[in-house]
LUMKELUM-848909 format. One record per residue: x, y, z of N, C-alpha, C in turn; residue number from 1. Coordinates in steps of 0.2 Angstrom, whole numbers. Layout:
<pt <X; Y; Z>; <X; Y; Z>; <X; Y; Z>; NUM>,
...
END
This chain:
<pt <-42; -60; 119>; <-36; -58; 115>; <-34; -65; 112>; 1>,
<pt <-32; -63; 104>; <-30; -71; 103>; <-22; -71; 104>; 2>,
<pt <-18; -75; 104>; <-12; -76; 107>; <-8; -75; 100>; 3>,
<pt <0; -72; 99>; <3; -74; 94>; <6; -81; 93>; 4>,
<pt <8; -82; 86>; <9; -87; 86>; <15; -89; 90>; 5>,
<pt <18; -97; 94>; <23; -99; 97>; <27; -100; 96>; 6>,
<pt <28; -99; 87>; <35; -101; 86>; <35; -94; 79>; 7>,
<pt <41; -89; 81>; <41; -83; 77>; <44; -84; 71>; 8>,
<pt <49; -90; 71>; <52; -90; 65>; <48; -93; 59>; 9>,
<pt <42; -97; 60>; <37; -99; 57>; <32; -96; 55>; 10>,
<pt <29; -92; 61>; <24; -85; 58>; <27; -80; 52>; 11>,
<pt <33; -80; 53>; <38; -76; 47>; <37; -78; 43>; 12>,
<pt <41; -83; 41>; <42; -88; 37>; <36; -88; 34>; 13>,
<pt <29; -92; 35>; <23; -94; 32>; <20; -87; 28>; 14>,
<pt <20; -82; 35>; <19; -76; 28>; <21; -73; 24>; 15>,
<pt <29; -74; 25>; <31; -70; 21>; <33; -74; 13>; 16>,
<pt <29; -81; 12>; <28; -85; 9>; <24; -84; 5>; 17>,
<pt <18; -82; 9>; <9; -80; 5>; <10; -73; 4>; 18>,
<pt <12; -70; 7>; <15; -63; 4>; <19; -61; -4>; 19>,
<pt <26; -67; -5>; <29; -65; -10>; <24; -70; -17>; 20>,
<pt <20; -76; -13>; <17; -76; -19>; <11; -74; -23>; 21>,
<pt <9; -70; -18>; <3; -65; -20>; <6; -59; -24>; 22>,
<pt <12; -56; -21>; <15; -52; -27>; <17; -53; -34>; 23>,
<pt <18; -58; -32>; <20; -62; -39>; <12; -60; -46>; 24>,
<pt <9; -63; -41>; <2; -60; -47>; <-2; -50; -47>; 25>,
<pt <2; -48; -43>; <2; -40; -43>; <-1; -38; -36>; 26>,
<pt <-3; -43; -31>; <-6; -41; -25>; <-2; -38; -20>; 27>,
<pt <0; -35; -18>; <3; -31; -12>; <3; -28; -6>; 28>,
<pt <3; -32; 1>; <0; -33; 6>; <5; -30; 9>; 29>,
<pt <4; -25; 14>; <11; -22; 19>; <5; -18; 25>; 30>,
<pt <8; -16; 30>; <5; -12; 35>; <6; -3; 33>; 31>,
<pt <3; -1; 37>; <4; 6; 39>; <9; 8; 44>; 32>,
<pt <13; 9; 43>; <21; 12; 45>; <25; 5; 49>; 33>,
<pt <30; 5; 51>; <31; -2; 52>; <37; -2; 60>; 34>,
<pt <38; 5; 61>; <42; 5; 69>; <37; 4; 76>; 35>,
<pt <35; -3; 76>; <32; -3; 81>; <35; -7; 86>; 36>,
<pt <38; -7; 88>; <41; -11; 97>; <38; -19; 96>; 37>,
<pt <31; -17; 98>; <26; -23; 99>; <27; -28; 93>; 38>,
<pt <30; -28; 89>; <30; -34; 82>; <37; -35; 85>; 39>,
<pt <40; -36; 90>; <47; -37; 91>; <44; -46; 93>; 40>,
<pt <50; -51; 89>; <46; -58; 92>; <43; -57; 88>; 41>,
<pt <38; -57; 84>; <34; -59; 79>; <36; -56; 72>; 42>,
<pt <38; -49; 71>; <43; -49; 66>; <48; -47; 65>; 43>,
<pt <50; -44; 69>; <58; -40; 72>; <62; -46; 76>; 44>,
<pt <67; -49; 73>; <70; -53; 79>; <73; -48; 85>; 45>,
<pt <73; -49; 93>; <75; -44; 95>; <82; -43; 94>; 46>,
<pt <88; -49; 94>; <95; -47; 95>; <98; -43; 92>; 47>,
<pt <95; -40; 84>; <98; -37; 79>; <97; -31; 80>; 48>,
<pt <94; -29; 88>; <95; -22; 88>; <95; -20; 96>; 49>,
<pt <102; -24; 96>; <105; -23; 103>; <111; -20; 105>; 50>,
<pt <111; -16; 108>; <115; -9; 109>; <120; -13; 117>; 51>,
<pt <128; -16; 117>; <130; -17; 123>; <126; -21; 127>; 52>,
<pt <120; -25; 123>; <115; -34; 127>; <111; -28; 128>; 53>,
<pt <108; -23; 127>; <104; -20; 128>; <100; -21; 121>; 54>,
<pt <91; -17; 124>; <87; -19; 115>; <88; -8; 114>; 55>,
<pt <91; -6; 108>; <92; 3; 107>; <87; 4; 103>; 56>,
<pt <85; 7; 107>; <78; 11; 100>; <79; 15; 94>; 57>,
<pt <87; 18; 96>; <88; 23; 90>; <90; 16; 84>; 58>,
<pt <94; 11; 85>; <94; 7; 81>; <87; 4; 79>; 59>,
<pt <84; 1; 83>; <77; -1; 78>; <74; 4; 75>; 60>,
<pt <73; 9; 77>; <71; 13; 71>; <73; 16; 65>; 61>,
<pt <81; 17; 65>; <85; 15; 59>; <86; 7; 54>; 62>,
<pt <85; 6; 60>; <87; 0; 54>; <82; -8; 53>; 63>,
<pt <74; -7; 57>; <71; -11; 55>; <66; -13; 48>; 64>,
<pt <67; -8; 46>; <63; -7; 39>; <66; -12; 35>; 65>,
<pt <75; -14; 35>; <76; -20; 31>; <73; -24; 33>; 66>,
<pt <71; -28; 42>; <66; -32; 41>; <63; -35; 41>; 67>,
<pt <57; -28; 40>; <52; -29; 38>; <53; -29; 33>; 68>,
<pt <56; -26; 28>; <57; -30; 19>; <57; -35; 18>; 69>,
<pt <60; -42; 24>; <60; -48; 21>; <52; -53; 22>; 70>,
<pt <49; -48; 25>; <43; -52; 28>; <36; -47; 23>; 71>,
<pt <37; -42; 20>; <31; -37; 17>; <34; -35; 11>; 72>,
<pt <30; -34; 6>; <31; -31; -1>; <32; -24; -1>; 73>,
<pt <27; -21; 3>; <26; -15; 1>; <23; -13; 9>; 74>,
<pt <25; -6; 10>; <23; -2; 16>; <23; 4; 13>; 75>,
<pt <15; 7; 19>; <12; 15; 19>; <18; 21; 22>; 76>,
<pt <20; 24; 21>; <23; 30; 24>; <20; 34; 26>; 77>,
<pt <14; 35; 31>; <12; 41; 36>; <15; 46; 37>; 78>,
<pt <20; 44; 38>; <24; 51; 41>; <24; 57; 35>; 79>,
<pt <23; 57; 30>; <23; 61; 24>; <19; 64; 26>; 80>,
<pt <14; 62; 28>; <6; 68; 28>; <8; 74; 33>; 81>,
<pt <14; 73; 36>; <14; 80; 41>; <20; 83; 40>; 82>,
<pt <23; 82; 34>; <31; 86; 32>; <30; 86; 24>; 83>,
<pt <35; 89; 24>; <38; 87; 16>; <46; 85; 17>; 84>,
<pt <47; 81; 17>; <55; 76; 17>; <61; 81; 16>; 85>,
<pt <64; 81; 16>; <69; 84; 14>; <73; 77; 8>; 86>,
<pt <79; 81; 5>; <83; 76; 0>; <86; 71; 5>; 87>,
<pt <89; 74; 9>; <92; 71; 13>; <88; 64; 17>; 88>,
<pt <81; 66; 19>; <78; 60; 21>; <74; 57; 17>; 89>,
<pt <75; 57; 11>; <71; 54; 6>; <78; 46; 3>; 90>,
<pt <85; 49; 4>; <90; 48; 3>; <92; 42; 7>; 91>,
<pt <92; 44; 15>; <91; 41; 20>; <88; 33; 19>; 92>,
<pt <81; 36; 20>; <74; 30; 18>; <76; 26; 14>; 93>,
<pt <77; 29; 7>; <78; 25; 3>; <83; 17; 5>; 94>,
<pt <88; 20; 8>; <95; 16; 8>; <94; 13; 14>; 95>,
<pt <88; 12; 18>; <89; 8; 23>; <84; 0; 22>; 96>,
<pt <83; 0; 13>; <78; -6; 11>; <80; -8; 6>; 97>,
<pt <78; -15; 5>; <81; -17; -2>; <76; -13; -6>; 98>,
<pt <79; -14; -12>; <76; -10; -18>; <69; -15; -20>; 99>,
<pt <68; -19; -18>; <63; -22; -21>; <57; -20; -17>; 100>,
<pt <57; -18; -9>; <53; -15; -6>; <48; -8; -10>; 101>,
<pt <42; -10; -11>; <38; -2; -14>; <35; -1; -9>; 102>,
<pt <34; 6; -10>; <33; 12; -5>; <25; 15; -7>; 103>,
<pt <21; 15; -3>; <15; 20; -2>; <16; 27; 2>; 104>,
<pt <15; 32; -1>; <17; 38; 4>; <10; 44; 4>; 105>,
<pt <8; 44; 8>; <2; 50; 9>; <6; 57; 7>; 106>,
<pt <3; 61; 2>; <6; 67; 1>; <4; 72; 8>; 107>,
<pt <9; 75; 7>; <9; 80; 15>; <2; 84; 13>; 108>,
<pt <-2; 86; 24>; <-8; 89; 24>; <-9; 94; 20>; 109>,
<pt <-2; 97; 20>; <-1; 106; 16>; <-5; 106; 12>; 110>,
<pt <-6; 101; 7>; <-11; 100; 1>; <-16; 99; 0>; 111>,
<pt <-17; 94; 6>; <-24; 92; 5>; <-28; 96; 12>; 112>,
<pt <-26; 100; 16>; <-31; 102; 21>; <-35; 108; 20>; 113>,
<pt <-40; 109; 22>; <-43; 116; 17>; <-44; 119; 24>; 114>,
<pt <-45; 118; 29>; <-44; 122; 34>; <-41; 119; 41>; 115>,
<pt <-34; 124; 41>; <-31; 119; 47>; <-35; 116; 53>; 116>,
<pt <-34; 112; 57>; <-39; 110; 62>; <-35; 115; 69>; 117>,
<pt <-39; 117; 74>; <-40; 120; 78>; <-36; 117; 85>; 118>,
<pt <-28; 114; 83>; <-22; 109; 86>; <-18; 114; 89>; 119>,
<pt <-15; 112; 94>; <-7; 117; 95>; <-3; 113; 89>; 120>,
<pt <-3; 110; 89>; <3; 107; 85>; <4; 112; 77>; 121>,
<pt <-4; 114; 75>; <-3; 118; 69>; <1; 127; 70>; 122>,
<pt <-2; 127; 76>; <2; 135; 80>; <-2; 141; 77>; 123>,
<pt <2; 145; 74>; <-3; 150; 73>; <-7; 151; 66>; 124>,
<pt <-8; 145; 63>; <-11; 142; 57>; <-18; 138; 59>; 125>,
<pt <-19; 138; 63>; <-24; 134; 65>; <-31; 140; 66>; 126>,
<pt <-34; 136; 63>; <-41; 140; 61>; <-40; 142; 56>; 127>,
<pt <-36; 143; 54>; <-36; 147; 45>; <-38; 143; 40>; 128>,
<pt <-40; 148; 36>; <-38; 144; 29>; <-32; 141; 24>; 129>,
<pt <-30; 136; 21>; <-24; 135; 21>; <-23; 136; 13>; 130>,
<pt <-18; 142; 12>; <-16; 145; 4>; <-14; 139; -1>; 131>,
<pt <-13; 136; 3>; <-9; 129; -3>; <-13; 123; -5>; 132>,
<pt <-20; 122; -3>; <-23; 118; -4>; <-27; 117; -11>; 133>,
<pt <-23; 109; -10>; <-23; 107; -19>; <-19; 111; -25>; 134>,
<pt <-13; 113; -20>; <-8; 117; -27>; <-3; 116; -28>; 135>,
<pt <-5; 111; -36>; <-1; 107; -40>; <6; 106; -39>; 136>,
<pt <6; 114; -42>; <14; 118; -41>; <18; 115; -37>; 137>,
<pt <14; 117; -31>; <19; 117; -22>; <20; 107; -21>; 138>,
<pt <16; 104; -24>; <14; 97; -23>; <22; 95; -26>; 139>,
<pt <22; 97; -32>; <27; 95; -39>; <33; 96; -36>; 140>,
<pt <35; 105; -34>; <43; 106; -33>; <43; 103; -26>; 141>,
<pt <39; 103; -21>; <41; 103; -13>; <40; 94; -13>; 142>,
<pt <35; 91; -16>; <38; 83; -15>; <38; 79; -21>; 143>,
<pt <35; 78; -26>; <34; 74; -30>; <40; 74; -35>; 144>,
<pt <46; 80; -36>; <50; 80; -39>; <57; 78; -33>; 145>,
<pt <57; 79; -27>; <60; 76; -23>; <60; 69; -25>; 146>,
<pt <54; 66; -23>; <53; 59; -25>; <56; 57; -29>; 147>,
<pt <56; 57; -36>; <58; 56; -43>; <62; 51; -45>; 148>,
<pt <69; 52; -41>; <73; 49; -43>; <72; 41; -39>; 149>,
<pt <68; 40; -34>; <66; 34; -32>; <58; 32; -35>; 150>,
<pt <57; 35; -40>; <49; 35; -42>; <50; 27; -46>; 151>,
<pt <51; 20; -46>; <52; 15; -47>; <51; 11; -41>; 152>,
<pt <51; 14; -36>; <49; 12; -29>; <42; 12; -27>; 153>,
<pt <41; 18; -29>; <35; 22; -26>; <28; 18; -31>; 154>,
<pt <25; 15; -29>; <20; 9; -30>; <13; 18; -30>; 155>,
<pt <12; 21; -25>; <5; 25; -26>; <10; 33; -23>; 156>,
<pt <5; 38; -24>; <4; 44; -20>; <-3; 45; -18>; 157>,
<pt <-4; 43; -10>; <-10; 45; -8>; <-13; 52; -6>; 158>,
<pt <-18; 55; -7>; <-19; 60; -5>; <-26; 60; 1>; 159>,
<pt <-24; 60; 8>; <-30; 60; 11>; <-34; 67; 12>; 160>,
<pt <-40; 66; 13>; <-42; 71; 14>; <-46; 70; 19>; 161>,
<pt <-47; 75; 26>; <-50; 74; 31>; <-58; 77; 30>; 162>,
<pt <-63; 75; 37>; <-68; 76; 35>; <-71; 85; 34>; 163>,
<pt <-73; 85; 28>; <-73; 93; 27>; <-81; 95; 30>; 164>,
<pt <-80; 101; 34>; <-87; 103; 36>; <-89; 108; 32>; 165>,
<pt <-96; 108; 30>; <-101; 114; 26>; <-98; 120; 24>; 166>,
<pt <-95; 122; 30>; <-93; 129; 29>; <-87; 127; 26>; 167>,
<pt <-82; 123; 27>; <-77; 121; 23>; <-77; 120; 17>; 168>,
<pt <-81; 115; 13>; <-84; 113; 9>; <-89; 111; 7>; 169>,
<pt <-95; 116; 4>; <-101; 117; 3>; <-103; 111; 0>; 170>,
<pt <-102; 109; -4>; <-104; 102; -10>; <-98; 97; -13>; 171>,
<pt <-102; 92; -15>; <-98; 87; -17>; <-95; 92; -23>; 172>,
<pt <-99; 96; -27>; <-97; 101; -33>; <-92; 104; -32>; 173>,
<pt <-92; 108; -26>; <-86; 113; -24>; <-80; 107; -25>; 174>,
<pt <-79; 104; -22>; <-73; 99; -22>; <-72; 95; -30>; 175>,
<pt <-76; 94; -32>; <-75; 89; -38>; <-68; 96; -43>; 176>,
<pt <-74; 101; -43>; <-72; 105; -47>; <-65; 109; -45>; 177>,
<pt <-62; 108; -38>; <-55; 110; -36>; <-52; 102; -38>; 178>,
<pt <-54; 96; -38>; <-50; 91; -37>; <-49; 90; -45>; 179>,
<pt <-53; 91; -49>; <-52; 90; -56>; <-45; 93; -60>; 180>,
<pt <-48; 100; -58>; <-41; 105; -61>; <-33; 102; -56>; 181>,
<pt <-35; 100; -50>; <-28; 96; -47>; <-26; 93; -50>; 182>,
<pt <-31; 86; -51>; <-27; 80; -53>; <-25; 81; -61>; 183>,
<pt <-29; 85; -65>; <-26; 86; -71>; <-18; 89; -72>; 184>,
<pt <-16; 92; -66>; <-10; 96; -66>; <-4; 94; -64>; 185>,
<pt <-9; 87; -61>; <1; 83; -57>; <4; 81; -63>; 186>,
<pt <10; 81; -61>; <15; 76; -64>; <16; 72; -68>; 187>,
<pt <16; 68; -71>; <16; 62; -73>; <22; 56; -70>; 188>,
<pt <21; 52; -71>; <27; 45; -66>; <26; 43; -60>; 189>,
<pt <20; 46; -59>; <18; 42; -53>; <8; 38; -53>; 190>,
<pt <10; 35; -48>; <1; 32; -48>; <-1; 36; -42>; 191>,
<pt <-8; 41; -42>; <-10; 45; -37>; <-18; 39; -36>; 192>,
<pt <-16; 42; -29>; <-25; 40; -26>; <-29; 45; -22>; 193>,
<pt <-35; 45; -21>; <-39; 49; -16>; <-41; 45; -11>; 194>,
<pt <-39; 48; -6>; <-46; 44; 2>; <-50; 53; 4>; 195>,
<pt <-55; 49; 4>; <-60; 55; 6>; <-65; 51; 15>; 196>,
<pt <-65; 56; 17>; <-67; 52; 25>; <-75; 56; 26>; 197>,
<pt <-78; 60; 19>; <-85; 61; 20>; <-89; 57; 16>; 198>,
<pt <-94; 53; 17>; <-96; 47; 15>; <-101; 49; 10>; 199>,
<pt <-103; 56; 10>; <-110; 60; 5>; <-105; 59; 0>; 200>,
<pt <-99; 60; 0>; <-97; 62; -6>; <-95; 55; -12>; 201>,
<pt <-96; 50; -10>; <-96; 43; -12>; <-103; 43; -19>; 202>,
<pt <-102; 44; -22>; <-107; 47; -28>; <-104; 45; -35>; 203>,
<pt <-107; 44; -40>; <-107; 43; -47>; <-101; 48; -49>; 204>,
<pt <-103; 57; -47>; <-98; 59; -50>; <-90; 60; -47>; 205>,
<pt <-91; 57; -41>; <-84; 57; -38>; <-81; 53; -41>; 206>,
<pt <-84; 46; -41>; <-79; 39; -45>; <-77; 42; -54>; 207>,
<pt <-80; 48; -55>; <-83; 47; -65>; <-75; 52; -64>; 208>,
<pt <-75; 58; -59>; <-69; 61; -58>; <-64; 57; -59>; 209>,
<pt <-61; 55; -53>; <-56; 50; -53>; <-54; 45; -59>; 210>,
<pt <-59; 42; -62>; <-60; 39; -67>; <-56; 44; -74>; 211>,
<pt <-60; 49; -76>; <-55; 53; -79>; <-48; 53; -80>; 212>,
<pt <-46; 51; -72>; <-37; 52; -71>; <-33; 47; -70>; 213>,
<pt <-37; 40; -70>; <-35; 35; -70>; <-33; 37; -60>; 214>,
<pt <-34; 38; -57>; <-34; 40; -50>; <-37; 34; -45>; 215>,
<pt <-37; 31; -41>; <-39; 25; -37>; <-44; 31; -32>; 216>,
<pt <-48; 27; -29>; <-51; 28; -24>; <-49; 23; -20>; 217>,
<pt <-46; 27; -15>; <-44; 23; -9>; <-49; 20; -3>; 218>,
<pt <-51; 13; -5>; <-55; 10; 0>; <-55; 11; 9>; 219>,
<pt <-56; 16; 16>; <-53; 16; 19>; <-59; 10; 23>; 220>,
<pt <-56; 10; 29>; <-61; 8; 34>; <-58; 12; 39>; 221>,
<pt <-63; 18; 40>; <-63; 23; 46>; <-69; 24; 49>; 222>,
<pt <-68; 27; 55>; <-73; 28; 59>; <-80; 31; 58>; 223>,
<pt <-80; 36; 52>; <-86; 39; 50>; <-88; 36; 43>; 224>,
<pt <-85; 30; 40>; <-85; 30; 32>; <-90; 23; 33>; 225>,
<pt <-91; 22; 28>; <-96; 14; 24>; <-92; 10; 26>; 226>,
<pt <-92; 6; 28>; <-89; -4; 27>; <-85; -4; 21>; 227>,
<pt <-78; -5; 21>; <-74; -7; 15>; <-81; -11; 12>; 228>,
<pt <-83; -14; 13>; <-87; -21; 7>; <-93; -18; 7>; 229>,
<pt <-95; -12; 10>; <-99; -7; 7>; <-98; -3; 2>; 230>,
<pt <-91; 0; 2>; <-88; 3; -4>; <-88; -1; -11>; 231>,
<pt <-87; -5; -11>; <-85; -10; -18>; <-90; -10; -21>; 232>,
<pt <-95; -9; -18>; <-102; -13; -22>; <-105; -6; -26>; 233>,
<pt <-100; 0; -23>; <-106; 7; -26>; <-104; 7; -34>; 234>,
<pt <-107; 11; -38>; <-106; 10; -46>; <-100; 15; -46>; 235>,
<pt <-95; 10; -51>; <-89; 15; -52>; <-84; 16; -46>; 236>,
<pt <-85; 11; -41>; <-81; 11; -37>; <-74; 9; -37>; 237>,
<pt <-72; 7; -43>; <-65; 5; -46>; <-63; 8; -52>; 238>,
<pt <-63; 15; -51>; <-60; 19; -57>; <-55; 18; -59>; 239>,
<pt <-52; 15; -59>; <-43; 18; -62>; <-40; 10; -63>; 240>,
<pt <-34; 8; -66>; <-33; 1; -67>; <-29; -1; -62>; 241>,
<pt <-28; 0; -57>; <-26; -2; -50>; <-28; 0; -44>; 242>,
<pt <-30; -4; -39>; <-33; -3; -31>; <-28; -4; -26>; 243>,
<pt <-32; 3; -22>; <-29; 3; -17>; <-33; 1; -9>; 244>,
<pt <-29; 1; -4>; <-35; -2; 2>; <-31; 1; 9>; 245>,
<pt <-34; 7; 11>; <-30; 6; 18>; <-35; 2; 24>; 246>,
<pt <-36; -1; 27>; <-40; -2; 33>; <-35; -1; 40>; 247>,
<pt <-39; 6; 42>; <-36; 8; 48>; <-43; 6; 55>; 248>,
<pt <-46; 9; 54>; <-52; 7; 62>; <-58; 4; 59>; 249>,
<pt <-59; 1; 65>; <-67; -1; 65>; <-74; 4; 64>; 250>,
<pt <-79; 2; 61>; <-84; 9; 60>; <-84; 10; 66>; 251>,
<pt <-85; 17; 69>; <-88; 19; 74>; <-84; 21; 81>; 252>,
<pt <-77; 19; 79>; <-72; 18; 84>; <-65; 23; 81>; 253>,
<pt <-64; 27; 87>; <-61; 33; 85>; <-53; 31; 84>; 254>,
<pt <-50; 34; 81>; <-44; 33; 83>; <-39; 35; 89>; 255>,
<pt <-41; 37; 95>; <-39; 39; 101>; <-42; 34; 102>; 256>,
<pt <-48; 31; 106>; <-50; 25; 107>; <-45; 17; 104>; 257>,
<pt <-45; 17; 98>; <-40; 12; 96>; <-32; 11; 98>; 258>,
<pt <-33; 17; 99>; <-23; 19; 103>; <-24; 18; 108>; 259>,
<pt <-28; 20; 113>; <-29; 19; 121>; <-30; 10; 121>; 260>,
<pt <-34; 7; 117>; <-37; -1; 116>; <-32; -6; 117>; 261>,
<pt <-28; -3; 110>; <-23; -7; 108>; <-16; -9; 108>; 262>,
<pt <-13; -2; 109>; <-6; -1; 109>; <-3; -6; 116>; 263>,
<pt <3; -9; 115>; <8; -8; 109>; <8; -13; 106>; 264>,
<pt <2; -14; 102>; <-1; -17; 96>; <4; -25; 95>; 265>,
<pt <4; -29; 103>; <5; -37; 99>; <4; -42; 98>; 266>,
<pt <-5; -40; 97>; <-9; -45; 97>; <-15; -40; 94>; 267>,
<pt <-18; -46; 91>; <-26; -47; 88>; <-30; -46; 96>; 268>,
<pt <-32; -42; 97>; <-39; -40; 100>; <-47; -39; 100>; 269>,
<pt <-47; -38; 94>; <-54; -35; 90>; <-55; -39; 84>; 270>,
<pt <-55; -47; 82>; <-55; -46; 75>; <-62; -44; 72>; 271>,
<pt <-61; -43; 66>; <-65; -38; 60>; <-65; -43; 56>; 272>,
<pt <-70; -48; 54>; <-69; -52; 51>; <-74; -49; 44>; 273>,
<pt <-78; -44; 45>; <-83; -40; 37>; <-75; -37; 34>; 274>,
<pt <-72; -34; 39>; <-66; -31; 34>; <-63; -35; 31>; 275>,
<pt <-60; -41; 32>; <-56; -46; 31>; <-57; -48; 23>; 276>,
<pt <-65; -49; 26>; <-68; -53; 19>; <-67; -48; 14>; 277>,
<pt <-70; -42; 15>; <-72; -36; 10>; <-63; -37; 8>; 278>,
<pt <-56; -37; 10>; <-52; -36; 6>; <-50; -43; 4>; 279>,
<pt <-51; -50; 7>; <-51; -55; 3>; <-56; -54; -6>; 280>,
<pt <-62; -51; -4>; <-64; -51; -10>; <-61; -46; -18>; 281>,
<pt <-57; -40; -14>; <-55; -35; -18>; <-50; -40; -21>; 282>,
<pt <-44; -44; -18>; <-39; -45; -20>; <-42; -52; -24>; 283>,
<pt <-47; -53; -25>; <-52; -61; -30>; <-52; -55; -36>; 284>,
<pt <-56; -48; -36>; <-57; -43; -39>; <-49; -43; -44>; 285>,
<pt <-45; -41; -41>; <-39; -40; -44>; <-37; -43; -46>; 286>,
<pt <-34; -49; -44>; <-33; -55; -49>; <-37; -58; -55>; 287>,
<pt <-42; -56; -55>; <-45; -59; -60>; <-47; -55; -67>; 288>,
<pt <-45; -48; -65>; <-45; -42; -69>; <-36; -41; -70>; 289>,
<pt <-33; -46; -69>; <-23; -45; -66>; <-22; -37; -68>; 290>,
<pt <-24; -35; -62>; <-23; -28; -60>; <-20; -26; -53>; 291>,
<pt <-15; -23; -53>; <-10; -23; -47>; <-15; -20; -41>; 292>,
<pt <-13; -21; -36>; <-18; -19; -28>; <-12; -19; -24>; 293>,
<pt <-15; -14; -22>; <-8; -11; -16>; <-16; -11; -8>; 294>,
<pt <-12; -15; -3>; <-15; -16; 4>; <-13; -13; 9>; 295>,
<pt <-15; -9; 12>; <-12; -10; 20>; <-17; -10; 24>; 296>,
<pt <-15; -13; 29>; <-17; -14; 38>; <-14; -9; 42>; 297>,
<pt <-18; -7; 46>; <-16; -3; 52>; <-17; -7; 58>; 298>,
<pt <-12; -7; 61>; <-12; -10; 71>; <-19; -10; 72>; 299>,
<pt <-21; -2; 71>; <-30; 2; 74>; <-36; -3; 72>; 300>,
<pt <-33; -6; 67>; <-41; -8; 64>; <-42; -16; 70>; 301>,
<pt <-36; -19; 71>; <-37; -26; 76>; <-36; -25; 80>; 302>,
<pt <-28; -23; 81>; <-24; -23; 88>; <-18; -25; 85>; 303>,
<pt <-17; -28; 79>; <-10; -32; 77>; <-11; -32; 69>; 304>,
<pt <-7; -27; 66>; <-7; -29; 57>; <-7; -34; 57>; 305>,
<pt <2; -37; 57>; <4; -41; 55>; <-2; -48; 54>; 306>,
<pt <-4; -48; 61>; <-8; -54; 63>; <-14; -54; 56>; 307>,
<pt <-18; -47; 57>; <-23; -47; 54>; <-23; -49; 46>; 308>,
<pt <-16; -46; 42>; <-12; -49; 36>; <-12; -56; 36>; 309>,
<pt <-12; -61; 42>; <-10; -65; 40>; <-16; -69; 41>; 310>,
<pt <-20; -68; 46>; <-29; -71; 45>; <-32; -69; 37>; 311>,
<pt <-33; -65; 36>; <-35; -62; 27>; <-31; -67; 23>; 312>,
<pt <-25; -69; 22>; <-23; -74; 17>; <-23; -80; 17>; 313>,
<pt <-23; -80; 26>; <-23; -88; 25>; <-29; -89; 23>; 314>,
<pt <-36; -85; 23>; <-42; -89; 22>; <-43; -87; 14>; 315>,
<pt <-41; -87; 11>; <-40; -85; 3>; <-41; -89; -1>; 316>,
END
């Protein structure tokens, strides 16, 4: 395991230095959701969330997002994939960060799942087919116009799609031809991306789609996908005039195994130095085309965003 840094004010401090000047040229580097305990001492100082000399969870969880804003440009919002926000929490969220903070937010599964997975969590909707998948409409009224009035924040809309089986969806066609009339449909005022976790689908006419909509293909590194630095090299693999990069897992390694591995995520365990490079090279990419990139880190991919953020820049 490697050790965190021993002086916390300084690990802060240095990245959130190489952070704000990498924004400066349109890079944008933040984790995947940011209430983790384990960053407490590395980027949460603890006293600011002490309830009576005690450390209060309902307070860190209200109120560490500011900061994290003093040390990250931009952060994913997870939590969108499994709801649609209400005004009141969208309201909420917003007010708990500076306004300079921009937001990546996964649009809720409703949209993107074509057949629920087979969860108690889903209840009596699981195994089905789901009515709403890919529609526009429902996308527009239930989030995208929620959003609106913070859409100067809102840096991407992510749309993930999980791995779809044969009977779910027959061919890369079946999909192109639902995704196209989609993405034709949305809104305008936002920047939309696609993550797809079936690696056939990685083809000429996927990126030519996207391409079409000015759409990002979202570079992931997950468990069943190609190598971030596998991705970059396919033709067409940078459709749109902005990129985006989630790195959540190592190939091959599940995300339940990475939970079990790594939590509560205070340290570098695992480094992934092909990932590292693969986003070191995109953000060479970006700059040189000065085209904005939106980054995130997940804990899952090392053991420790933060850490792994700050390995990738230093060596830049």
């Amino acid at each position: 395991m490697l050790p965190l840094f021993q002086d916390e004010g300084s690990f802060k401090a240095v990245l959130a230095a190489k952070l704000e000047e990498l924004a400066r040229a349109g890079i944008f580097l933040g984790t995947s959701s940011w209430k983790y305990e384990g960053w407490v001492g590395q980027i949460y100082t603890e006293s600011r969330y002490l309830t009576r000399g005690r450390f209060s969870q309902k307070k860190f969880e209200s109120e560490c997002l500011a900061e994290y804003a003093e040390v990250f440009p931009t952060v994913c919002g997870d939590f969108s994939f499994y709801q649609f926000p209400s005004p009141t929490y969208w309201s909420r969220l917003f007010a708990s960060a500076p306004a300079t903070l921009r937001f990546a937010f996964k649009a809720p599964e409703d949209i993107t799942v074509k057949v629920f997975p087979t969860h108690a969590r889903y209840g009596a909707r699981a195994g089905k087919e789901n009515p709403s998948f890919l529609d526009a409409g429902l996308f527009t009224s239930a989030f995208a116009e929620l959003l609106r009035p913070y859409a100067a924040q809102v840096c991407v809309v992510i749309f993930e799609f999980g791995t779809f089986s044969k009977q779910a969806m027959p061919s890369l066609d079946h999909f192109l031809t639902r995704l196209d009339a989609f993405l034709a449909a949305l809104p305008p005022g936002f920047r939309y991306a696609v993550e797809i976790r079936n690696p056939e689908f990685l083809a000429p006419d996927y990126f030519a789609c996207l391409r079409d909509h000015n759409v990002a293909h979202t570079f992931n590194a997950w468990t069943r996908m190609p190598e971030i630095g596998a991705q970059i090299r396919l033709p067409g693999a940078f459709p749109s005039n902005f990129t985006v990069v989630r790195a959540l897992l190592r190939q091959g390694r599940s995300y339940e195994r990475a939970v079990d591995t790594f939590a509560p995520y205070r340290e570098i365990q695992d480094p992934n130095p092909s990932t590292r490079e693969a986003i070191r090279e995109i953000i060479r990419h970006a700059k040189q085309r000065r085209q904005e990139a939106y980054i995130y880190v997940n804990n899952r991919l090392e053991g420790n965003a933060p850490g792994t953020i700050h390995a990738i820049v230093e060596e830049l």
